[in-house]
C-alpha positions as CSV (number, residue, x, y, z in Angstrom):
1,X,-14.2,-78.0,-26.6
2,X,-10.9,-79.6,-26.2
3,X,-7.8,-76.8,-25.3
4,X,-5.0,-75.8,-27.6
5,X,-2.6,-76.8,-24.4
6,X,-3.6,-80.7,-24.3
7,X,-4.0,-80.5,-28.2
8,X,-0.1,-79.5,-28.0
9,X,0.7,-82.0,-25.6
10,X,-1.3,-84.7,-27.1
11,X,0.4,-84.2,-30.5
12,X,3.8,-83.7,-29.0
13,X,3.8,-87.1,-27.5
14,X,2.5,-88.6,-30.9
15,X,5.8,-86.6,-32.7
16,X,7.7,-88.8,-30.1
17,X,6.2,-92.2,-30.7
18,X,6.2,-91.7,-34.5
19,X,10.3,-90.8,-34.4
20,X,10.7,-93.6,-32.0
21,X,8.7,-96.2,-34.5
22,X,5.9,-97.0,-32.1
23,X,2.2,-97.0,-32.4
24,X,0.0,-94.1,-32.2
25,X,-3.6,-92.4,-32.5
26,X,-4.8,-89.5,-32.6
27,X,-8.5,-90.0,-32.6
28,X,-8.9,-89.7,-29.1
29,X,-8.5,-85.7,-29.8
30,X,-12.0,-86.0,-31.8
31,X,-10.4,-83.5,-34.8
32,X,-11.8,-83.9,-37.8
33,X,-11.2,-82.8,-41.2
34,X,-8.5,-80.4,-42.3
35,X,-8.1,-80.0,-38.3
36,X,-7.5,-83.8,-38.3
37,X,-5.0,-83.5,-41.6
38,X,-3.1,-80.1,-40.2
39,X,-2.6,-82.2,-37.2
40,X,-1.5,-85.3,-39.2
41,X,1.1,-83.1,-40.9
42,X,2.6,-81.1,-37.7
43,X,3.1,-85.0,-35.9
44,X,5.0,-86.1,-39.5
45,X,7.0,-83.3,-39.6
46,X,8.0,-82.7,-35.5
47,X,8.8,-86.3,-35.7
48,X,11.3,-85.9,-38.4
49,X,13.3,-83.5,-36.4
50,X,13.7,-85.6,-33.4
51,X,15.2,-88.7,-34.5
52,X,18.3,-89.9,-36.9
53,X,20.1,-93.2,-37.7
54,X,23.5,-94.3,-37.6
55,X,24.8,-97.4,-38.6
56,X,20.9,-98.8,-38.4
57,X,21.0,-97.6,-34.8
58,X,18.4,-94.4,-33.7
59,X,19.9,-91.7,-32.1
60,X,18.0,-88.7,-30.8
61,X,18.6,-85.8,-33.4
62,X,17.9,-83.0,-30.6
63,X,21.0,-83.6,-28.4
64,X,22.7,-86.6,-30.5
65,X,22.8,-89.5,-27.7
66,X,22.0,-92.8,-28.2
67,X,22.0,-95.5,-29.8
68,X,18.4,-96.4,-28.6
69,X,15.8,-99.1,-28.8
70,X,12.8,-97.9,-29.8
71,X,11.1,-97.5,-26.6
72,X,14.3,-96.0,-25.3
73,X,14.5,-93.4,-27.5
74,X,10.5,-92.8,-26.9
75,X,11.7,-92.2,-23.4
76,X,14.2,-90.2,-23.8
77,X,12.2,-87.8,-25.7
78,X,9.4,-87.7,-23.0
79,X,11.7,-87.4,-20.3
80,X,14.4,-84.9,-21.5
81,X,13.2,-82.8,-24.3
82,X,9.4,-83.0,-24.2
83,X,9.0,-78.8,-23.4
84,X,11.4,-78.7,-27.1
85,X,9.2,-80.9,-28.7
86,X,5.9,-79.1,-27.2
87,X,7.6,-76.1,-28.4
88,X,7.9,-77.1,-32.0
89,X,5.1,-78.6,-31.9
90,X,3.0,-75.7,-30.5
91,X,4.8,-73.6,-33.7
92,X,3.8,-75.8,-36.3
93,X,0.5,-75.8,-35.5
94,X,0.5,-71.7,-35.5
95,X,1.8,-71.9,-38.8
96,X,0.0,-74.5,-40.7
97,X,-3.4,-72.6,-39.1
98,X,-2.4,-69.4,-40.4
99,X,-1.7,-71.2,-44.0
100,X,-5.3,-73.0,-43.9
């Protein structure tokens, strides 16, 4: 049984790849189902919240710095605001189990 901390972490740094455009997988988490779905959703939706473009340029939407490559901006997330994005990430999860 895997536990709800590296499930939290493991999906947070997922949120940050999607929003920085790079590859990701979430099968080493061995969820299946509507676990595997729920966690689909909460990675689609924390990654929308981290990330907006400017003039084609991405810019992180938690503290508005950039512009950033991709990889840059993956950084950045990790390295400044990964206990936010833990955070948002360990609520969405709360609430999408409470919904199922």
């Amino acid at each position: 049984m895997i536990s709800v901390t590296v499930v939290v972490e493991k999906l947070a740094e997922a949120a940050a790849r999607k929003a920085s455009g790079l590859r990701y997988n979430l099968e080493g988490l061995g969820l299946e189902g509507s676990l595997k779905r729920i966690a689909e959703e909460v990675v689609e939706e924390t990654a929308q919240l981290l990330v907006f473009e400017r003039r084609g340029l991405l810019r992180c939407a938690v503290c508005s710095k950039g512009p950033f490559t991709r990889k840059g901006l993956y950084l950045h997330l990790m390295r400044v605001h990964r206990d936010y994005i833990r955070e948002l990430v360990r609520r969405a999860l709360e609430e999408k189990l409470l919904e199922s």
